[in-house]
C-alpha positions as a Markdown table, in Angstrom:
| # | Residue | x | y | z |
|---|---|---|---|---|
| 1 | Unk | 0.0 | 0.0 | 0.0 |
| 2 | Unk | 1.2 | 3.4 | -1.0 |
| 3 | Unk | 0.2 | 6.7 | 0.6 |
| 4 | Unk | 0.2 | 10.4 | -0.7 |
| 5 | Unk | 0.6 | 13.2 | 1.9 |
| 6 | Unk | -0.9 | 16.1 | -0.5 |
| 7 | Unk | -0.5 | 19.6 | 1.2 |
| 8 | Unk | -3.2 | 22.4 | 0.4 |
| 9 | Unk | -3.3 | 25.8 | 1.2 |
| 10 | Unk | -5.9 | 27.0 | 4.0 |
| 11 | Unk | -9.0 | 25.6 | 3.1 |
| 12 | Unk | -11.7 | 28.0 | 4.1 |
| 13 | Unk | -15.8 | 27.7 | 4.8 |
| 14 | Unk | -17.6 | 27.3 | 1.7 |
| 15 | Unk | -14.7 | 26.0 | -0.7 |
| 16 | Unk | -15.6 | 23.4 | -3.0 |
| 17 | Unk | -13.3 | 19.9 | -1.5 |
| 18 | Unk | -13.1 | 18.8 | -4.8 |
| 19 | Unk | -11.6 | 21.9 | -6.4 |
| 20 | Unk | -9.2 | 22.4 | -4.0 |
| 21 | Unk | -8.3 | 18.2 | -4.4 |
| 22 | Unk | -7.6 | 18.9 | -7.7 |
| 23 | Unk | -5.5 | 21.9 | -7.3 |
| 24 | Unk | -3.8 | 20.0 | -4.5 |
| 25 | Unk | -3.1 | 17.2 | -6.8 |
| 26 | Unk | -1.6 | 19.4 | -9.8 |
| 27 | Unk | 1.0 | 21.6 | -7.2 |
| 28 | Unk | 1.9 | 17.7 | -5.8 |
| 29 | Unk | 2.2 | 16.7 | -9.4 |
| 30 | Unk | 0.3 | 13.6 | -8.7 |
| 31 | Unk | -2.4 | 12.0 | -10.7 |
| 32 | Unk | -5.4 | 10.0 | -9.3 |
| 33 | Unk | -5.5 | 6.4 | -10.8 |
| 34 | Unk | -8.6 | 4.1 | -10.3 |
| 35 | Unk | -9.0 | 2.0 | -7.5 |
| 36 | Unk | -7.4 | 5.0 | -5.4 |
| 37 | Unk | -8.7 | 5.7 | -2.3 |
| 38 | Unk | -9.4 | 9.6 | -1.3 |
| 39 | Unk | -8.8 | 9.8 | 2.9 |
| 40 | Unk | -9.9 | 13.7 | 3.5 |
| 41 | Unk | -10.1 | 15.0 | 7.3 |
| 42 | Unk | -13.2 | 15.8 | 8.6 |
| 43 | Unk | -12.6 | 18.8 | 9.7 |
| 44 | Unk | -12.0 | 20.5 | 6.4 |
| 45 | Unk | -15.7 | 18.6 | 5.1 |
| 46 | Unk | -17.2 | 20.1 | 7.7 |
| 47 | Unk | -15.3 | 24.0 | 7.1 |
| 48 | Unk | -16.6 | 23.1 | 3.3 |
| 49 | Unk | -20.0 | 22.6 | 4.5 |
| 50 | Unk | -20.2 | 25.7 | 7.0 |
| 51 | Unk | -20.8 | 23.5 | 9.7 |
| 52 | Unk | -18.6 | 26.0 | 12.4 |
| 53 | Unk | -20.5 | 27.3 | 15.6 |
| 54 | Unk | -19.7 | 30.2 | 16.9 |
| 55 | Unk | -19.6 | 30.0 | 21.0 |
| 56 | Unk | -20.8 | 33.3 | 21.2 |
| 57 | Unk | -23.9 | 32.3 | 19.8 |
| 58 | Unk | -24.1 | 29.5 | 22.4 |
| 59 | Unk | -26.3 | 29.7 | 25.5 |
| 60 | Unk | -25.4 | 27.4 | 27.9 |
| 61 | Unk | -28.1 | 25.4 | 29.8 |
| 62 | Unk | -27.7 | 24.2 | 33.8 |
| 63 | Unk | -26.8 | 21.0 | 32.2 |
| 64 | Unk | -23.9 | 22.3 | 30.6 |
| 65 | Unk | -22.6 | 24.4 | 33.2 |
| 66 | Unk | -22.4 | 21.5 | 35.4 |
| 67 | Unk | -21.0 | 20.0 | 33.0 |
| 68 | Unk | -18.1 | 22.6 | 32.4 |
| 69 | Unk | -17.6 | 23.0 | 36.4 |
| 70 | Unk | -17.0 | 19.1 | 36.6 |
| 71 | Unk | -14.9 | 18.6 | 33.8 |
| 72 | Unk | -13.1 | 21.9 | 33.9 |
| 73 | Unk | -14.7 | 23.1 | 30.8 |
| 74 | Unk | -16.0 | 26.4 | 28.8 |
| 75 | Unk | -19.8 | 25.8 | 29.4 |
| 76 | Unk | -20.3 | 27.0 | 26.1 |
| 77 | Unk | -18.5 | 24.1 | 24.3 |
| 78 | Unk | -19.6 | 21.8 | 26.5 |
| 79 | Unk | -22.9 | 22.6 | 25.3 |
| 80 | Unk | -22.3 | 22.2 | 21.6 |
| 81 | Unk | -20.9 | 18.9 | 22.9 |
| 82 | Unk | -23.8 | 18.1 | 24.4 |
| 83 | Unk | -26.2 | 19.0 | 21.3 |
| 84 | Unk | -23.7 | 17.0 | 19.3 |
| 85 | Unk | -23.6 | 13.4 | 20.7 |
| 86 | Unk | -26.3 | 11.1 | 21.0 |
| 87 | Unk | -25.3 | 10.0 | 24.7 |
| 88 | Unk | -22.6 | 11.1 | 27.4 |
| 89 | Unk | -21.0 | 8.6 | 29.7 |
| 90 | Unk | -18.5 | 11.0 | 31.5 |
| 91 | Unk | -15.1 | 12.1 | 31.5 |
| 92 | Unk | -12.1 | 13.9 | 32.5 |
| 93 | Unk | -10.9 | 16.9 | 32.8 |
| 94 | Unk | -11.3 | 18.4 | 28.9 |
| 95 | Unk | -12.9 | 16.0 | 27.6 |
| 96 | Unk | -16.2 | 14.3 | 27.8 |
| 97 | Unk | -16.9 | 10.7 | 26.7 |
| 98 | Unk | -19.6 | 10.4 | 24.3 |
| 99 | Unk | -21.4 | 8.5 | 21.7 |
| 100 | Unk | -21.7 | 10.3 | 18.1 |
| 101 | Unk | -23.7 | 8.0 | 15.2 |
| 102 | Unk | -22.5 | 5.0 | 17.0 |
| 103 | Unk | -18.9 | 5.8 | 17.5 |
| 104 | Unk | -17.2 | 6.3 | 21.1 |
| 105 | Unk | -15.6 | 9.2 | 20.3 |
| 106 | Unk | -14.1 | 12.5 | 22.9 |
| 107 | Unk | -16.5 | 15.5 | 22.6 |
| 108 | Unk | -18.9 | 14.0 | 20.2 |
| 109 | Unk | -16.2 | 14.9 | 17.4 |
| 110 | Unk | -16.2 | 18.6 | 18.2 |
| 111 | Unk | -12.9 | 20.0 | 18.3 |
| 112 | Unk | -11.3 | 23.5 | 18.4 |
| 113 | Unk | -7.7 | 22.9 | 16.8 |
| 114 | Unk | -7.4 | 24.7 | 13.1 |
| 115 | Unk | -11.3 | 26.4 | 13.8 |
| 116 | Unk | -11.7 | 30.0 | 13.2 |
| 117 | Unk | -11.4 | 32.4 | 16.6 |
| 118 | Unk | -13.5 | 31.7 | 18.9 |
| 119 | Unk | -15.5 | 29.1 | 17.2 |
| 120 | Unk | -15.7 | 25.3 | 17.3 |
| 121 | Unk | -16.2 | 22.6 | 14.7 |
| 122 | Unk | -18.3 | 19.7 | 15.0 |
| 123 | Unk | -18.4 | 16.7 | 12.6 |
| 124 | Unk | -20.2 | 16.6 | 9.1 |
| 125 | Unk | -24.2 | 16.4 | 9.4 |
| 126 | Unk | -24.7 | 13.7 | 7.4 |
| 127 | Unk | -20.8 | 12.4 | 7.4 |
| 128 | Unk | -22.3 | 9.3 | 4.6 |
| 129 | Unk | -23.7 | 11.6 | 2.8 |
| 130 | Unk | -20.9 | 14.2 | 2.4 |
| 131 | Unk | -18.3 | 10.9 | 1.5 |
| 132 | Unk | -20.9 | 10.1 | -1.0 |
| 133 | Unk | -21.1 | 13.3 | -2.7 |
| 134 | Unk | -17.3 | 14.1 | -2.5 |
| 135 | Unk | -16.4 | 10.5 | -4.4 |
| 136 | Unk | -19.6 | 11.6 | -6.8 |
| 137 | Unk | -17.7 | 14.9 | -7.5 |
| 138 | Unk | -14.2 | 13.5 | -7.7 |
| 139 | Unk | -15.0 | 10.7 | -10.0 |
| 140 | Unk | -17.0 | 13.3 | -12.8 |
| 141 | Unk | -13.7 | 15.7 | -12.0 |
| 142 | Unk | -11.0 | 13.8 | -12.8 |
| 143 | Unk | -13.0 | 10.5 | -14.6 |
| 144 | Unk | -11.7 | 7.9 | -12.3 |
| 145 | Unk | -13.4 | 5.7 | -10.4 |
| 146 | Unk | -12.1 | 6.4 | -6.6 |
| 147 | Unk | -13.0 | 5.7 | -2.9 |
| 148 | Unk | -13.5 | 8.0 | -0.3 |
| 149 | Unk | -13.2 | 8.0 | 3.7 |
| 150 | Unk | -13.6 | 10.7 | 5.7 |
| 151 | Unk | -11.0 | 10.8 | 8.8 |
| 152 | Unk | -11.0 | 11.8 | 12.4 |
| 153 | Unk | -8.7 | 11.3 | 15.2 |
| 154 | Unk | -10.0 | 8.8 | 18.2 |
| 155 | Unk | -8.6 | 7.6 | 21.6 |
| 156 | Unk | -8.1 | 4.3 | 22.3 |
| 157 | Unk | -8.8 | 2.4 | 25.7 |
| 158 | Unk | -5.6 | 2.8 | 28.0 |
| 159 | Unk | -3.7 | 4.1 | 25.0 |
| 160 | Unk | -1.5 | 7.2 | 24.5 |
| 161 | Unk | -1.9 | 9.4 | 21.8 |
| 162 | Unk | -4.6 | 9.4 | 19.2 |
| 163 | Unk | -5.4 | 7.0 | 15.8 |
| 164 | Unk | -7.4 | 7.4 | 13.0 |
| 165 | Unk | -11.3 | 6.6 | 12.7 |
| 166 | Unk | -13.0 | 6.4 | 9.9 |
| 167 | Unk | -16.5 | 8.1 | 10.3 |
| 168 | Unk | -17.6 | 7.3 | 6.9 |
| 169 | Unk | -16.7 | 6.0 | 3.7 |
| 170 | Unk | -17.9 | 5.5 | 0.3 |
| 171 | Unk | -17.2 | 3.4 | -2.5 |
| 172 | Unk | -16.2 | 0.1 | -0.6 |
| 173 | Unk | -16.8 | -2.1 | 2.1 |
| 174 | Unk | -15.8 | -0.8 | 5.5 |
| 175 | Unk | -15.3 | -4.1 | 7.1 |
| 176 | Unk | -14.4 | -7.4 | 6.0 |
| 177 | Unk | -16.1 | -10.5 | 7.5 |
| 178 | Unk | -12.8 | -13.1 | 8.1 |
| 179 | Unk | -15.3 | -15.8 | 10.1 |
| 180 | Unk | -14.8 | -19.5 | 8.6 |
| 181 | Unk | -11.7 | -18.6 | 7.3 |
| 182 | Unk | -8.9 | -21.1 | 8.4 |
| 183 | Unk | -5.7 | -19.6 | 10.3 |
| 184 | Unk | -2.2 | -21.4 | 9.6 |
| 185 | Unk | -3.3 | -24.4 | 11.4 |
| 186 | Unk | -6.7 | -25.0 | 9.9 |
| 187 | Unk | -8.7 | -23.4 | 13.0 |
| 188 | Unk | -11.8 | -21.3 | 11.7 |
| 189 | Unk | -12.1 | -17.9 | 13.0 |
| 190 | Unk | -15.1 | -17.3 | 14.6 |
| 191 | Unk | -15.7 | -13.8 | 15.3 |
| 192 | Unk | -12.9 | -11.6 | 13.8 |
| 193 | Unk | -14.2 | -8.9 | 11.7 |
| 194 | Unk | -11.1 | -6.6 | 9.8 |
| 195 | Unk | -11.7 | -2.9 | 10.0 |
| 196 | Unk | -10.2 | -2.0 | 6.6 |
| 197 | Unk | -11.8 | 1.5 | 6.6 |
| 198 | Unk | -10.0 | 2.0 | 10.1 |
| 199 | Unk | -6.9 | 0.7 | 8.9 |
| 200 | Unk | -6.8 | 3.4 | 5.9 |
| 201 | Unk | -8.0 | 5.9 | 8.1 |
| 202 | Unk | -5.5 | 5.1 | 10.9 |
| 203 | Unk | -2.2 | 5.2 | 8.2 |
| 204 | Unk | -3.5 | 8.3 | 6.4 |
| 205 | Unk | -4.1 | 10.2 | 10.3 |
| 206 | Unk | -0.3 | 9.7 | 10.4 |
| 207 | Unk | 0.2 | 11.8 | 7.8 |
| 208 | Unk | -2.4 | 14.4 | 8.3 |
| 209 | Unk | -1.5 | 15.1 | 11.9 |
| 210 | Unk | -2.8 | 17.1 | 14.4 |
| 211 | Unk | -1.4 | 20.5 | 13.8 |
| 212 | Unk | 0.2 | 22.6 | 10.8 |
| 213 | Unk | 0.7 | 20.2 | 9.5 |
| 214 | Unk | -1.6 | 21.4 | 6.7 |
| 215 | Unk | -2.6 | 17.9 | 4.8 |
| 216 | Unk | -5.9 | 17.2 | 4.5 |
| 217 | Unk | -6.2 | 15.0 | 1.7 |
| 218 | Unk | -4.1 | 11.4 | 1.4 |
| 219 | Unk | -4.2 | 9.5 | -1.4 |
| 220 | Unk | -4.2 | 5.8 | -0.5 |
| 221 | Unk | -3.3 | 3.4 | -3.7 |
| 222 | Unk | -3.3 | -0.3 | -3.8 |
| 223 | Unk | -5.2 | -0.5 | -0.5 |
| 224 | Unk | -6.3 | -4.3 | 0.0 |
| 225 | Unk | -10.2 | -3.3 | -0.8 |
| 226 | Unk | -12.4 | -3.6 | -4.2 |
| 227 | Unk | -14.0 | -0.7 | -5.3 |
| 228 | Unk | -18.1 | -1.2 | -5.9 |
| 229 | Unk | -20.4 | 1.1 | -7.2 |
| 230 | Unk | -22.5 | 1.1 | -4.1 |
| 231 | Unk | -22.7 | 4.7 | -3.3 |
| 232 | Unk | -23.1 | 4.4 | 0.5 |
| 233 | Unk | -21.2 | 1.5 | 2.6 |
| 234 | Unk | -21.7 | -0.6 | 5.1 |
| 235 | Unk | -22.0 | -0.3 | 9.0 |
| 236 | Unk | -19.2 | -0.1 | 10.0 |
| 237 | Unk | -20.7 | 0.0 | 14.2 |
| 238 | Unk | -21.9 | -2.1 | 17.2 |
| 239 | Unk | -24.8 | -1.7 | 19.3 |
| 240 | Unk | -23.2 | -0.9 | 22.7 |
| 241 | Unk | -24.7 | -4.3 | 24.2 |
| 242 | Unk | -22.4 | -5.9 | 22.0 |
| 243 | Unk | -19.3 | -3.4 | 22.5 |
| 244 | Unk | -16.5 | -5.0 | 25.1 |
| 245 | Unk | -16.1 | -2.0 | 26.0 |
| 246 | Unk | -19.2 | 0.2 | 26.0 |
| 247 | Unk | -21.1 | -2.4 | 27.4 |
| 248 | Unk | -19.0 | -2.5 | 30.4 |
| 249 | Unk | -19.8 | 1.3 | 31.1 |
| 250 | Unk | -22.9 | 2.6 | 33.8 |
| 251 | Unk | -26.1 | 4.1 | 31.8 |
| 252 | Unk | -25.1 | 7.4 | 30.3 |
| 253 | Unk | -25.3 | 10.7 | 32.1 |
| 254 | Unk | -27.4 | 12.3 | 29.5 |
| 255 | Unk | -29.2 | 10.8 | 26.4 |
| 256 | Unk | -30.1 | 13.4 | 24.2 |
| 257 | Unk | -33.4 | 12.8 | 22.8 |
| 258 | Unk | -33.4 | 15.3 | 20.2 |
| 259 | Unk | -31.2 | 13.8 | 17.7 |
């Protein structure tokens, strides 16, 4: 597998992802070949699609005051956090634990690194959706026939530092089922499941980074998947019951309702 670190200038809210891509692509004097796989961050989806909240605009509720006291938090963002995730387990101090479409994830996704002054950004809407029309757009652009997963950063249990997640991807098959197939010594596997949408994700976040770094597009060739003209992919999520680790944790603090 080969991966494509492609640096683009400052992309700001309302830009068109695919444009810039391609003018990314022509400074990097690269060229897109089928069966590529597009890994874009999801911040700069969601700076295309003007999803940015001010936290001046933000009221916080009791509930989020609380919240902010506890966890040593600006009650303002810890109330886009709490309109953001579907349930909140806890924390610590910074960050709260949440669950955002069916992903574990720190501060349902919203994060303040590379946002505009004094605002915060949240995650796509409709993260399937905006994969879906960014592979659409690519493909008519440049006339292959591409994938496309959009990355975040994630925690893992009693791990340091952060990995890649994939939030959505379109164009293959997030997860392969391995069960029944033999190991080395004939055994079938029973419940192994690979993450291959992970896995891209996870080797493209090393390249995006965290910072200034200013990549927000990877291009990912020869990735062990088969492209499929399935707009929308598979789930790529467990109910928590079925989670080892979710289903470990006490009822949630708050289940929002609303979403």
């Amino acid at each position: 597998m080969q991966l494509y670190a492609i640096k683009s200038k400052l992309i700001l809210p309302g830009d068109s992802l695919a444009a810039r891509f391609v003018e990314a692509l022509s400074v990097a004097r690269l060229r897109v070949k089928n069966g590529d796989i597009l890994a874009i961050a999801s911040k700069v989806v969601s700076l295309s699609e003007k999803n940015i909240v001010s936290l001046a605009n933000v009221k916080p509720t009791v509930l989020a005051k609380r919240l902010g006291r506890r966890f040593d938090m600006h009650p303002a963002f810890a109330q886009v956090v709490v309109n953001e995730s579907d349930a909140m387990y806890g924390g610590v101090p910074g960050v709260l634990l949440t669950v955002k479409n069916g992903n574990a994830t720190a501060n349902s996704g919203v994060d303040r690194k590379n946002a505009p002054r004094d605002s915060v950004i949240p995650w796509p809407v409709n993260p399937q959706r905006s994969a879906d029309r960014i592979r659409r757009s690519i493909d008519q652009k440049l006339g292959k026939r591409v994938g496309v997963v959009i990355v975040d950063s994630r925690v893992t249990p009693l791990r340091l530092g952060t990995t890649g997640l994939a939030i959505a991807c379109s164009g293959f098959q997030p997860v392969r089922d391995s069960r029944g197939i033999r190991d080395l010594y004939g055994r079938k596997a029973r419940i192994t499941f690979h993450a291959v949408a992970d896995g891209i994700a996870g080797a493209a976040q090393l390249l995006m980074g965290e910072t200034r770094e200013t990549v927000p597009f990877v291009v990912v060739r020869r990735a062990p998947v088969e492209l499929s003209s399935r707009k929308g992919s598979g789930s790529m999520t467990l109910p928590v019951k079925d989670c080892l680790y979710m289903s470990q944790m006490p009822r949630p603090l708050v289940t929002n309702t609303s979403r």
